[in-house]
C-alpha positions as CSV (number, residue, x, y, z in Angstrom):
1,X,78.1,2.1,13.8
2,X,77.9,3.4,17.3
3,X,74.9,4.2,19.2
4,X,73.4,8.3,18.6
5,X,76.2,10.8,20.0
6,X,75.7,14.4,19.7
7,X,77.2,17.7,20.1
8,X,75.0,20.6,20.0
9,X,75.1,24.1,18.1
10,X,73.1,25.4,14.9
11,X,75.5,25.6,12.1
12,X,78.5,25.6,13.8
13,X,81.9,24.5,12.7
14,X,82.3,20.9,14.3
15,X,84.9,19.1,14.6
16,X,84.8,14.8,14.6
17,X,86.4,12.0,15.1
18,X,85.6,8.4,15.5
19,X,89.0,7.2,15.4
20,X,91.9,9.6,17.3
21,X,93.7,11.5,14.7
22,X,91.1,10.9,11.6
23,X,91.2,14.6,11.2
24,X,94.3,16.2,9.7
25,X,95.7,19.4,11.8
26,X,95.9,22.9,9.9
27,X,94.6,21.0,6.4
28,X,91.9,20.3,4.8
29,X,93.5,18.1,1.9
30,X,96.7,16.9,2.8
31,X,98.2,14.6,0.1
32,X,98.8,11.6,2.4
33,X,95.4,12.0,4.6
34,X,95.9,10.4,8.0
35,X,95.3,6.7,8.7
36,X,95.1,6.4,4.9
37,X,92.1,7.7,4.8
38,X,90.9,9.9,1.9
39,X,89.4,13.6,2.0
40,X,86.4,15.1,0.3
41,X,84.5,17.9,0.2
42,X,80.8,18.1,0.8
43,X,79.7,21.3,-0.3
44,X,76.2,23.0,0.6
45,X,76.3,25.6,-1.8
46,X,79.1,27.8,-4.3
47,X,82.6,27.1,-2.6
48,X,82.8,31.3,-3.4
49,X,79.8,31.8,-1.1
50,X,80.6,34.4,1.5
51,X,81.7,33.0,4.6
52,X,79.0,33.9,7.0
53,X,76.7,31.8,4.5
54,X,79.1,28.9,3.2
55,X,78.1,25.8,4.3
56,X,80.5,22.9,3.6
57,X,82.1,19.9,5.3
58,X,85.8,17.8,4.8
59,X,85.1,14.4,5.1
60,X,87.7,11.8,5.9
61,X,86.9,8.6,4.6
62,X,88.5,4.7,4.2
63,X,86.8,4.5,0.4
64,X,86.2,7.8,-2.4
65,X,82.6,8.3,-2.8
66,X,83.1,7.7,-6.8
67,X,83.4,3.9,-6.2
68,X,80.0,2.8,-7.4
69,X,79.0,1.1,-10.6
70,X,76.7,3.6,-13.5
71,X,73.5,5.0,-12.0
72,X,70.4,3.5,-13.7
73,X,67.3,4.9,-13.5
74,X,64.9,3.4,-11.3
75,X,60.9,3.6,-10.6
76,X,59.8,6.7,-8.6
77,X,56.9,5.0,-7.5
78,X,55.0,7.8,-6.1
79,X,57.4,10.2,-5.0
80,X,57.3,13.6,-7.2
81,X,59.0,17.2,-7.4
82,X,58.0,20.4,-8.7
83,X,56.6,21.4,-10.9
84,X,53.8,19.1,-10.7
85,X,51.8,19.3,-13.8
86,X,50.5,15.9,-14.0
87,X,46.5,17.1,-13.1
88,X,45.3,20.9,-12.1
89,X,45.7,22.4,-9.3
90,X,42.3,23.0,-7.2
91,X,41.9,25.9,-5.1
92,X,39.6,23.9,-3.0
93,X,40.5,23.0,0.4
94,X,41.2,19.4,1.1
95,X,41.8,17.1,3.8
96,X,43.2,13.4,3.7
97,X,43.6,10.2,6.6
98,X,46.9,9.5,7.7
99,X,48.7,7.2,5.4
100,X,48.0,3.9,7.1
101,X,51.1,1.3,7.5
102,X,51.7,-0.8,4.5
103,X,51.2,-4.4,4.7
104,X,54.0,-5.7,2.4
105,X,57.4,-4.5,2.9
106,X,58.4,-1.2,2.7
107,X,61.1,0.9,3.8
108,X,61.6,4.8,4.1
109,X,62.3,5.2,0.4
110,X,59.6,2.8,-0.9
111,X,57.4,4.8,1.6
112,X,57.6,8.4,0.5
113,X,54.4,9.7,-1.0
114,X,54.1,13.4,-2.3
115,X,50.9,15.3,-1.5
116,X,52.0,18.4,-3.1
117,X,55.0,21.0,-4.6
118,X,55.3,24.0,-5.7
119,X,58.5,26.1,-7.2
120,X,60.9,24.0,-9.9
121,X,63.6,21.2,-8.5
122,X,65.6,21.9,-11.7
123,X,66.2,25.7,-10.5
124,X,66.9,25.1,-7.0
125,X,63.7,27.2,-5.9
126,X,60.5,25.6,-4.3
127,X,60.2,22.3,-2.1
128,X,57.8,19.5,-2.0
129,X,55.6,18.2,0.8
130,X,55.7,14.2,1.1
131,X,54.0,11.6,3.7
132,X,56.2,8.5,4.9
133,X,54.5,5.5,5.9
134,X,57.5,2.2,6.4
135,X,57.4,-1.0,8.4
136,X,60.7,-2.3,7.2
137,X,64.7,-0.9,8.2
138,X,66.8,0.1,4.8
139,X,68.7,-3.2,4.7
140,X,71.8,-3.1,2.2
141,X,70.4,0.4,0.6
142,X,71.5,3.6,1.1
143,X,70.1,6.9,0.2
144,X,71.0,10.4,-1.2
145,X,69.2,13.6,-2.0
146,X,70.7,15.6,-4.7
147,X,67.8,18.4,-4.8
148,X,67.8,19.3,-1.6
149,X,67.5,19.1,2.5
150,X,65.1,17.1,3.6
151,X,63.2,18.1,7.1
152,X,61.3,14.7,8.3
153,X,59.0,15.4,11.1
154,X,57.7,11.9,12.5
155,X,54.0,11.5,13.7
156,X,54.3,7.5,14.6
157,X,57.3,5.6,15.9
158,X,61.0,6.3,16.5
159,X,63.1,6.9,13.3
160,X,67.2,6.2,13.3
161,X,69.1,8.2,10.6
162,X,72.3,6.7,10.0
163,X,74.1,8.7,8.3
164,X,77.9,9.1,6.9
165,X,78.3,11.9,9.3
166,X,76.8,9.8,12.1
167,X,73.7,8.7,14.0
168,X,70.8,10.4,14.6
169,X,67.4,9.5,16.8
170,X,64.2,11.1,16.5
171,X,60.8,10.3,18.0
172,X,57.5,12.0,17.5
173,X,58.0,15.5,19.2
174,X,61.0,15.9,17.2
175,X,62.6,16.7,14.1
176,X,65.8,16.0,11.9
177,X,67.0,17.6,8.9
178,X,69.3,16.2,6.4
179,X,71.0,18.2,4.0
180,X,71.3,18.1,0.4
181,X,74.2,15.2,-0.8
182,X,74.3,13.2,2.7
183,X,73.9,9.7,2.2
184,X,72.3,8.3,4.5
185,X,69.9,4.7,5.8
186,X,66.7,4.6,7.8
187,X,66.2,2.2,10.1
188,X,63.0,1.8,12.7
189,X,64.1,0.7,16.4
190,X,60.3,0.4,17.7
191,X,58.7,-1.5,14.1
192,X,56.6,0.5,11.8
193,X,56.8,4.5,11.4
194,X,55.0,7.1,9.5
195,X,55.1,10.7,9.2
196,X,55.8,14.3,7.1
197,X,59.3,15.2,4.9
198,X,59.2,18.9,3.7
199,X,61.7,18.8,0.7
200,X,63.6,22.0,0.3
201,X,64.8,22.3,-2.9
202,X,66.1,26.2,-1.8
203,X,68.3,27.9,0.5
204,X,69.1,26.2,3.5
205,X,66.6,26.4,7.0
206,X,68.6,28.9,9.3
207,X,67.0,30.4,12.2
208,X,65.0,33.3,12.3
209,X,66.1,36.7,13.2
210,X,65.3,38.1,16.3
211,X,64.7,41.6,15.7
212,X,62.8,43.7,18.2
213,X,62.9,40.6,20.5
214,X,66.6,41.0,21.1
215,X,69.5,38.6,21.8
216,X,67.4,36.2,23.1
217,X,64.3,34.3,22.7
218,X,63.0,31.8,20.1
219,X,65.1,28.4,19.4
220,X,68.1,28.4,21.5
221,X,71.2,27.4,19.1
222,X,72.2,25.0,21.5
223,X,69.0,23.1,21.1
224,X,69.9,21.5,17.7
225,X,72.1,18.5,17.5
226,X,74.3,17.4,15.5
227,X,75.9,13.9,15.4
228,X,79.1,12.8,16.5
229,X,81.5,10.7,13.7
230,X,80.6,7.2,13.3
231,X,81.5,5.1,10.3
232,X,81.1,1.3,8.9
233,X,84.2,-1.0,7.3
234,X,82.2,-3.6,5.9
235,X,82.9,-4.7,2.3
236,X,79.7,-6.3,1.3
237,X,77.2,-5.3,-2.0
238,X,74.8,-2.8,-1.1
239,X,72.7,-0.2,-3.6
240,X,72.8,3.6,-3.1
241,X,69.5,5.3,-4.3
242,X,69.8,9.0,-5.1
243,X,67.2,11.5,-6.2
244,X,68.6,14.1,-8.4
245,X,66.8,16.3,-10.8
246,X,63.4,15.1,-9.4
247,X,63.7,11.4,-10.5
248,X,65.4,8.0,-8.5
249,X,68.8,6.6,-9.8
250,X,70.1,3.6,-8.1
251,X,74.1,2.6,-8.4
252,X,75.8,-1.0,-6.9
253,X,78.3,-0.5,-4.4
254,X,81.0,-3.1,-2.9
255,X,81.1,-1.3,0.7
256,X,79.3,0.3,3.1
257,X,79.2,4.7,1.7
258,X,79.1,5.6,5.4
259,X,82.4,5.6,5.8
260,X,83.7,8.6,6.8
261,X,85.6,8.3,10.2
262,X,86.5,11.9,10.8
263,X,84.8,14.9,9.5
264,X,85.0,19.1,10.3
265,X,82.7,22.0,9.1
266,X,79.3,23.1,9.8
267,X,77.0,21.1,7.0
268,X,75.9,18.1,9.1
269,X,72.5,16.6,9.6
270,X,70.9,17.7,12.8
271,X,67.7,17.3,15.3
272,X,65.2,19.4,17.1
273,X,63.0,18.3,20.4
274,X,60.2,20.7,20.2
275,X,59.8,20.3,23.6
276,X,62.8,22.5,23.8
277,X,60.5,25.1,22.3
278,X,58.3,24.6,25.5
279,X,60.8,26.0,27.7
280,X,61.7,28.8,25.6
281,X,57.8,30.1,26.1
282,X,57.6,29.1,29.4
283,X,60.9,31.1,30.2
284,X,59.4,34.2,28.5
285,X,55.8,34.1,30.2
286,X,56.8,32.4,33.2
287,X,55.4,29.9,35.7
288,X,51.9,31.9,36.8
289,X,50.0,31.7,33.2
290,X,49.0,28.7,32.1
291,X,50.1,26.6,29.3
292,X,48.5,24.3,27.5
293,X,49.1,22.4,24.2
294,X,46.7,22.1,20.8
295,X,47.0,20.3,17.4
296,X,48.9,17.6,17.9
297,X,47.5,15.7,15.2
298,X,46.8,11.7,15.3
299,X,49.6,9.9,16.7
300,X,49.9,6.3,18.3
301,X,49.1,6.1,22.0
302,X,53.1,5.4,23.0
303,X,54.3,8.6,21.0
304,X,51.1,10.5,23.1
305,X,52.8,9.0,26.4
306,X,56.6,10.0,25.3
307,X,55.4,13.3,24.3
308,X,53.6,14.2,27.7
309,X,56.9,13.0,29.5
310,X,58.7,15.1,27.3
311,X,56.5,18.6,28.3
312,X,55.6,17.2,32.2
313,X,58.5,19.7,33.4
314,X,57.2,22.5,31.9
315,X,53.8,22.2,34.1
316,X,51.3,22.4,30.9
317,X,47.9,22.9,31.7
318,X,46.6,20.1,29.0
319,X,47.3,17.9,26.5
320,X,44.5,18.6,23.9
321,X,42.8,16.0,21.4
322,X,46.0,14.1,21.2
323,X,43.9,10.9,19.6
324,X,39.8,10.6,18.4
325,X,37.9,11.0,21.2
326,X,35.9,7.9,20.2
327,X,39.0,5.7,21.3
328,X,38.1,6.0,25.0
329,X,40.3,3.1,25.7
330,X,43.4,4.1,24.3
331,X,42.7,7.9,26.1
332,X,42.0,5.5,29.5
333,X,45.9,4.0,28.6
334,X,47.3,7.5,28.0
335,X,46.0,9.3,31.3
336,X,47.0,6.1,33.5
337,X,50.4,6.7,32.0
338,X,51.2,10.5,31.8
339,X,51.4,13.1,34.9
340,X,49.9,15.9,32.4
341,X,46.0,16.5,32.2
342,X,44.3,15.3,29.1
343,X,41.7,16.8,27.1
344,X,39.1,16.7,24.9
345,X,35.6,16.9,23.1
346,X,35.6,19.8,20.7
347,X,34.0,17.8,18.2
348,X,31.0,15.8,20.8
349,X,27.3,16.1,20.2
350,X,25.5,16.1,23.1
351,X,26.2,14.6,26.8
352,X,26.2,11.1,26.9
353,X,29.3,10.6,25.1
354,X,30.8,12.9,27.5
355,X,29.8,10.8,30.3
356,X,31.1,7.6,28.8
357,X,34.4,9.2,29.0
358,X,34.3,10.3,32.5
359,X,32.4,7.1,33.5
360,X,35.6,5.2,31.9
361,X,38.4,7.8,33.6
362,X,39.6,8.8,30.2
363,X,40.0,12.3,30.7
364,X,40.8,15.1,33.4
365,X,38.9,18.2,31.5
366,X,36.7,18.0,28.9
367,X,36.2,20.4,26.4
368,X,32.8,21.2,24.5
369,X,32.0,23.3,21.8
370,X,28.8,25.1,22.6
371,X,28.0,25.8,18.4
372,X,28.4,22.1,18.2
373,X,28.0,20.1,21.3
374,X,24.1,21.1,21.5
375,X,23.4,25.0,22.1
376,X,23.6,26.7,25.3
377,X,21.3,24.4,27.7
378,X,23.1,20.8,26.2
379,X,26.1,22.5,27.5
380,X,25.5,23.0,31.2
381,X,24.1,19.9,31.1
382,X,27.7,18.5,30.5
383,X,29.3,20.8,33.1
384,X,26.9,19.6,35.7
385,X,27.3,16.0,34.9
386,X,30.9,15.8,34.5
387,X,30.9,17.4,38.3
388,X,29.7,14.0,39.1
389,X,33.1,12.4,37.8
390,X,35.3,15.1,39.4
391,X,36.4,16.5,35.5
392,X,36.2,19.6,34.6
393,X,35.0,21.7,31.7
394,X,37.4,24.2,29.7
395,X,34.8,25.4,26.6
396,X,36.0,25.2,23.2
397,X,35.3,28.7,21.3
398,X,36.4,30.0,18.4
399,X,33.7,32.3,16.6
400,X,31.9,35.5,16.5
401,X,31.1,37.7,19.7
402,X,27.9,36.0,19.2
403,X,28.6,33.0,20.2
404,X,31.2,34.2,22.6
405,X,28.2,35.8,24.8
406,X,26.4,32.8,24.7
407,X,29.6,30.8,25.8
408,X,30.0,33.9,28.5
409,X,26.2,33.2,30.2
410,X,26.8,29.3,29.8
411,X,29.9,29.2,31.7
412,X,28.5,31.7,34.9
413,X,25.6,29.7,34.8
414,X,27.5,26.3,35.6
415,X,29.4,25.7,38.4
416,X,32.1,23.1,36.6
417,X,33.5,25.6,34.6
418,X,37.0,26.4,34.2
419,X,38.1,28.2,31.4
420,X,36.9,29.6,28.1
421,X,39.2,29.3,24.9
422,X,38.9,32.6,22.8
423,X,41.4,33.0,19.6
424,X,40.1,36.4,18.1
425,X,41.8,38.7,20.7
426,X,44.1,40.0,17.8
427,X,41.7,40.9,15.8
428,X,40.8,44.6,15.8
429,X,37.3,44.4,14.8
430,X,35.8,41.5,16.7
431,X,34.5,43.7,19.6
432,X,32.8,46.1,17.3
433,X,31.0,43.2,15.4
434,X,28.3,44.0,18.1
435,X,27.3,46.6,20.6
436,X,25.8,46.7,23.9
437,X,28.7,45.3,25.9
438,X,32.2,46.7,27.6
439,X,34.9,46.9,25.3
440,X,37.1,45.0,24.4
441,X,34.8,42.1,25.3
442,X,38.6,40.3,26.2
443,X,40.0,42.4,28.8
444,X,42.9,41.1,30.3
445,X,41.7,37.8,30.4
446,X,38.4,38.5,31.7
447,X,34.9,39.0,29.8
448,X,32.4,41.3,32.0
449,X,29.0,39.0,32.1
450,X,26.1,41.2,30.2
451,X,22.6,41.5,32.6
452,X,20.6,42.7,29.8
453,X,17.6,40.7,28.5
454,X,18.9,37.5,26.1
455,X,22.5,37.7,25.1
456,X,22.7,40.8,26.5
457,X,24.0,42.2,22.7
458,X,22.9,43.8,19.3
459,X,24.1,43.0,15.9
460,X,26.1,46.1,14.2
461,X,25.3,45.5,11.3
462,X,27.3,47.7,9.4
463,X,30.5,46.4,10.8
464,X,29.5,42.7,10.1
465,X,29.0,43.7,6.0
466,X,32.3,45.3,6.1
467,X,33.9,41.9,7.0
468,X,32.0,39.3,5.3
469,X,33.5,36.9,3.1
470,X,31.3,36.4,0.8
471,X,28.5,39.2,-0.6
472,X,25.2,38.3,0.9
473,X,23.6,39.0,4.6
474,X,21.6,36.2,6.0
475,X,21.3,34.8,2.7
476,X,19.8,31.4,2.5
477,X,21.6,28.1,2.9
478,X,19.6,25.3,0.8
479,X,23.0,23.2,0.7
480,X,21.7,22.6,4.7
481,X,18.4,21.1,2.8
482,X,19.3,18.0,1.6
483,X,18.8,15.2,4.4
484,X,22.0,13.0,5.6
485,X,23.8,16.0,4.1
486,X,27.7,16.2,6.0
487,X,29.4,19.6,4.7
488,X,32.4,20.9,5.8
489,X,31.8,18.9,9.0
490,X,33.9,16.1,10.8
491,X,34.1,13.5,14.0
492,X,37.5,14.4,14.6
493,X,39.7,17.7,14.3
């Protein structure tokens, strides 16, 4: 196998070669295949699909597929499909760690853990939701899904998809899918990896339409990748693993399945760098309005440093709670290592941990939560000693026009301020939740500072019991009672 080679287009009809003249002109299935070579077919869904939605691929390869001993059935350890019926179903909401790296070995396949499903893998409708976590390359072991595409989105560490169609790289910021029936090996350049596979067990991902946005805007179809041929000769025992019908069958081979040295049609594996996404939104809003970038989840400090490379020429604003913001070392590493501003502190109580991180040049803004970090007064005190270190502070808000109003005084009152975050502009009734103030409270970016007495707002209370969750107003809270008692609360969003 070659190194990654791509050519770019969603769902186009490609056309391959790794060896000059693999490809047959003007046939699909000649009887005497160039180069000896054999063709097959790699359908993606009824070969009487109409065109515009048939997905399919001639492959031209030095072995038939069909040379493999009996499948057995083999362990699925603790990958699942739909339906799952093993326990109920809670309507709770839950939360869980990242998967942390195994300590024996374990590759991609061993690695796949399902969190949760829904629809049925034996009627082709649904898909399931897994978590990776591997340390180890595939080594003689292949891999096929018979119920469907899999989308792997990594969180640590680069991932390498070789696959019979060809190579394919991904690193955290982007994303590969592989379709239903490609055989395929996982390999890990940098050592251990971990991340997310949605398993679609329905109709293919396509790209949206565009509607009243026009012809243009969104993902750009040149943006995805697909690989370029690449194939292995090598005539040595190796396994091939597939999943078909929601359970693991394994099957000896005597060569290497990724041998296909020339291939056309437009069912191929392909990738994604969401950073592509970047400059679609930056094209649209252009250069004046700032840009900055949330809910990146917990990944490893070099993914956090390739990432912020990745966005640096699209001038974001900030990088925002990329790792805990008790790990002020490894946020010391990542700022003395990336050109983009980096952010946090939504989830600190109180100043001095604040301080530590300016103290230790960890940060270039920080960003407290007034509800949490300590009330109105705890928060200047932040602004006015982070002025000290030279870092700013961009308030964290996401509530009630309550809490907004005391965000609003906070911020005129202290001189570090930069921004406020607000996230309820598209909701109609948020202004009218109280009265007193210009509305809408949000007017083109600005909020108009109240000089009344306190807040400078009233409750309307008939507004607030149209919206309410739950029956009850101002209803007690004994679950707050109980001393040591952590609900719905966290360290770390």
């Amino acid at each position: 196998m070659t190194a990654p080679g791509y050519q770019s287009g969603f769902a186009n009809h490609f056309v391959s070669e790794a060896v000059p003249g693999a490809v047959p002109a003007g046939r699909n299935s000649p009887q005497m295949p160039p180069l000896g070579l054999y063709a097959e077919l790699l359908s993606g869904m009824a070969f009487t699909a109409p065109r515009v939605e048939n997905r399919r691929t001639w492959t031209y390869r030095i072995q038939p597929s069909a040379m493999h001993r009996p499948y057995r059935r083999i362990p699925n350890g603790r990958l699942l499909s739909a339906p799952l019926n093993e326990v109920e179903t809670t309507p709770s909401q839950l939360r869980w760690n990242p998967q942390p790296i195994p300590q024996e070995r374990t590759d991609f396949i061993d690695g796949l853990i399902t969190m949760g499903a829904n629809g049925d893998v034996r009627l082709q409708t649904g898909m399931s939701a897994h978590l990776y976590a591997a340390n180890a390359s595939m080594s003689d072991r292949y891999f096929y899904n018979a119920d469907g595409e899999m989308l792997v989105v990594p969180q640590q560490g680069r991932v390498r998809f070789v696959t019979e169609l060809g190579v394919i790289d991904i690193a955290p910021g982007e994303v590969a899918v592989i379709p239903c029936g490609v055989r395929f090996r996982v390999e890990l350049p940098d050592g251990p990896s971990r991340g997310y596979v949605c398993e679609n067990y329905g109709a293919m991902f396509r790209l949206p339409e565009l509607g009243p946005l026009g012809s243009n805007g969104l993902a750009n179809p040149r943006d995805f990748l697909a690989p370029i041929a690449a194939y292995e000769d090598e005539e040595s025992p190796c396994e091939v693993v597939a999943k078909f019908q929601g359970n693991l069958w394994a099957a000896e081979m005597r060569h290497s399945p990724l041998n296909v040295v020339g291939w056309h049609g437009n069912l191929a594996p392909y990738k994604y760098d969401l950073a592509n996404f970047m400059a679609v939104v930056r094209e649209h809003v252009g250069w004046e309005v700032p840009l900055s970038v949330d809910h990146l989840g917990h990944i490893g400090v070099h993914s956090c440093i390739r990432l912020a490379g990745a966005l640096e020429k699209y001038n974001p604003a900030w990088l925002e709670d990329m790792i805990p913001w008790q790990r002020t070392e490894q946020l010391k590493e990542i700022k003395d290592h990336i050109a983009v501003p980096l952010c946090t502190g939504e989830d600190i109580y109180l100043k001095e941990a604040f301080i530590e991180l300016a103290k230790n040049h960890s940060i270039d803004i920080a960003h407290p939560d007034l509800a949490t970090s300590g009330g109105i007064l705890e928060t200047k005190k932040i602004g006015d000693a982070l002025q000290e270190y030279g870092v700013p502070m961009a308030m964290h808000f996401a509530g009630s026009p309550v809490s907004c109003m005391a965000n609003v005084h906070c911020a005129a009152a202290t001189e570090n301020f930069l921004v406020l975050e607000n996230h309820s502009v598209d909701v109609p009734w948020w202004s009218d939740l109280v009265d007193g103030v210009e509305k809408p409270i949000v007017n083109k970016g600005f909020v108009t500072v109240p000089d009344k007495p306190g807040l400078g707002i009233t409750l309307n209370d008939e507004v607030m019991k149209q919206h309410l969750l739950e029956p009850g107003y101002f209803e007690p809270t004994p679950q707050w009672d109980k001393e040591n008692q952590r609900i719905n609360d966290r360290l770390f969003s």
